[in-house]
C-alpha positions in Angstrom: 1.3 -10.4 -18.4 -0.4 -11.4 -14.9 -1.5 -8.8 -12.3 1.6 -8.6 -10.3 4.0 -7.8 -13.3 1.5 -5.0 -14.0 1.4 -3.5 -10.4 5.0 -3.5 -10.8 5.3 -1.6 -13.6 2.8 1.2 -12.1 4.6 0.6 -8.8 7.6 1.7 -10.5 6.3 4.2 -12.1 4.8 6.2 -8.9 8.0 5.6 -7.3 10.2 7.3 -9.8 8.3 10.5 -8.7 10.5 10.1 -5.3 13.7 11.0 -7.7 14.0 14.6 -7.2 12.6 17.8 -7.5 10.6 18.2 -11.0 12.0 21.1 -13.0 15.8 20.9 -11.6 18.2 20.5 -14.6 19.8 17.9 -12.2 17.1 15.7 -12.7 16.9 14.6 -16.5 17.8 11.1 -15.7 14.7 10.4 -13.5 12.3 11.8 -15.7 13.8 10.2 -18.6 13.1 7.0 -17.0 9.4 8.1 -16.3 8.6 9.0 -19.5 10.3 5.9 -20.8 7.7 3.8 -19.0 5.1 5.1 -21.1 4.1 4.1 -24.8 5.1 7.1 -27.6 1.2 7.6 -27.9 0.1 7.3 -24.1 -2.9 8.7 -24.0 -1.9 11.4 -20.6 -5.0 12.5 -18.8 -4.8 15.1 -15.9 -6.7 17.0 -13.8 -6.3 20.6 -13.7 -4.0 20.4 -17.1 -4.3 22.9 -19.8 -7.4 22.8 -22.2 -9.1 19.6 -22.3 -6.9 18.1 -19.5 -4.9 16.0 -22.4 -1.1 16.0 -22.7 1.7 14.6 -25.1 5.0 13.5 -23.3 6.7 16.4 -24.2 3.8 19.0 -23.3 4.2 17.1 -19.9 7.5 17.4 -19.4 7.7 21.3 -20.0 4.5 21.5 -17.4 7.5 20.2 -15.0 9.9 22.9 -15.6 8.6 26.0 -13.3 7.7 23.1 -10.7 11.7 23.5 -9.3 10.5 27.2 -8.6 8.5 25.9 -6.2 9.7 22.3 -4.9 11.3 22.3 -1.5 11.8 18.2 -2.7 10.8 15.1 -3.9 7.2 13.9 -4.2 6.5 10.7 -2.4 3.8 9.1 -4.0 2.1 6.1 -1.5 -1.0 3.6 -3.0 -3.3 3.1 -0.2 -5.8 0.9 -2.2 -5.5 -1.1 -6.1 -7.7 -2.5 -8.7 -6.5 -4.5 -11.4 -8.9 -5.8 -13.8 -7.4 -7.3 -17.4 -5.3 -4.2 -19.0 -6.5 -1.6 -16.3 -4.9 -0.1 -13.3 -6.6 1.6 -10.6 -5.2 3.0 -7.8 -6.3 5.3 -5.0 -2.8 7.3 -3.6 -1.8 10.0 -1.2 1.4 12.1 -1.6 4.0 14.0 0.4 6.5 16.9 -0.6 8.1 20.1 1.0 7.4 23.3 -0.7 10.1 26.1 -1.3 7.4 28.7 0.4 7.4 26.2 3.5 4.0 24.4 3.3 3.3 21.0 3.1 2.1 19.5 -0.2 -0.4 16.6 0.7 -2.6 15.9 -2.1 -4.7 12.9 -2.9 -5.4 10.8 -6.2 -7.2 8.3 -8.2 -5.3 7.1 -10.8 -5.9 4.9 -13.8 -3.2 2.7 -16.3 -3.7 0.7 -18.7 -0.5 -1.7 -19.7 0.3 -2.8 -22.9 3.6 -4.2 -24.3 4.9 -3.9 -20.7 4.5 0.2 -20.9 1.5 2.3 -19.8 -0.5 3.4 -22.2 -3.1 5.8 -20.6 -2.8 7.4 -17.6 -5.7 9.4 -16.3 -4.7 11.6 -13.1 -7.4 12.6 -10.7 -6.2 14.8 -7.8 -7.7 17.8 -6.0 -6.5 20.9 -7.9 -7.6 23.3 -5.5 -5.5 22.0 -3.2 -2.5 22.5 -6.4 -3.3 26.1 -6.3 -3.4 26.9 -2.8 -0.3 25.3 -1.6 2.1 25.8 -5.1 1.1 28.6 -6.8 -0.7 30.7 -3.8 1.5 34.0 -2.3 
């Protein structure tokens, strides 16, 4: 696989983010698809996550349901810089998405894939919590 089929695949990864509002019940089929672009044992890094900051598929999709409390709409998810060396993926991102309580969620990220067999199989997701907690979760 060359370095262009690989930024695809992350490319259309990060895009399916763009689907909907995480959470809705609406949404199943866009977060089907997301999960589906990962391997069964993608090793799922994120900042801020529970415990040791490692999730399965399925313990990330329930840490999507309460986010339709909250999500005025989609998350627009834009690379501003990428690094592809053999298997990995880096990529430096900003995103975009209305809140429910009116503010704006703008958050920024470093993220890193690794492809294999055409599906990622470890993402590591660094973004800037605080900013999570004070614009989500914050009365």
């Amino acid at each position: 696989m060359d370095d262009v089929q690989k930024r695809a695949i992350v490319e259309h990864f990060l895009g399916l983010y763009a689907k909907g509002r995480w959470g809705a019940a609406d949404n199943t089929e866009a977060l089907e698809e997301l999960l589906n672009c990962l391997t069964d044992d993608v090793e799922w890094w994120m900042s801020g996550a529970p415990g040791d900051g490692y999730v399965t598929k399925e313990q990330f999709r329930a840490m999507l349901k309460p986010l339709d409390s909250v999500t005025g709409g989609p998350l627009v998810i834009t690379p501003t810089a990428w690094t592809i060396q053999g298997a990995r993926v880096a990529v430096e991102a900003y995103s975009t998405m209305k809140l429910k309580n009116r503010r704006d969620y703008r958050n920024h990220y470093h993220f890193l894939f690794e492809i294999s067999g055409g599906k990622i199989s470890t993402y590591h997701e660094h973004h800037d919590t605080a900013h999570v907690n004070s614009t989500m979760w914050a009365g």
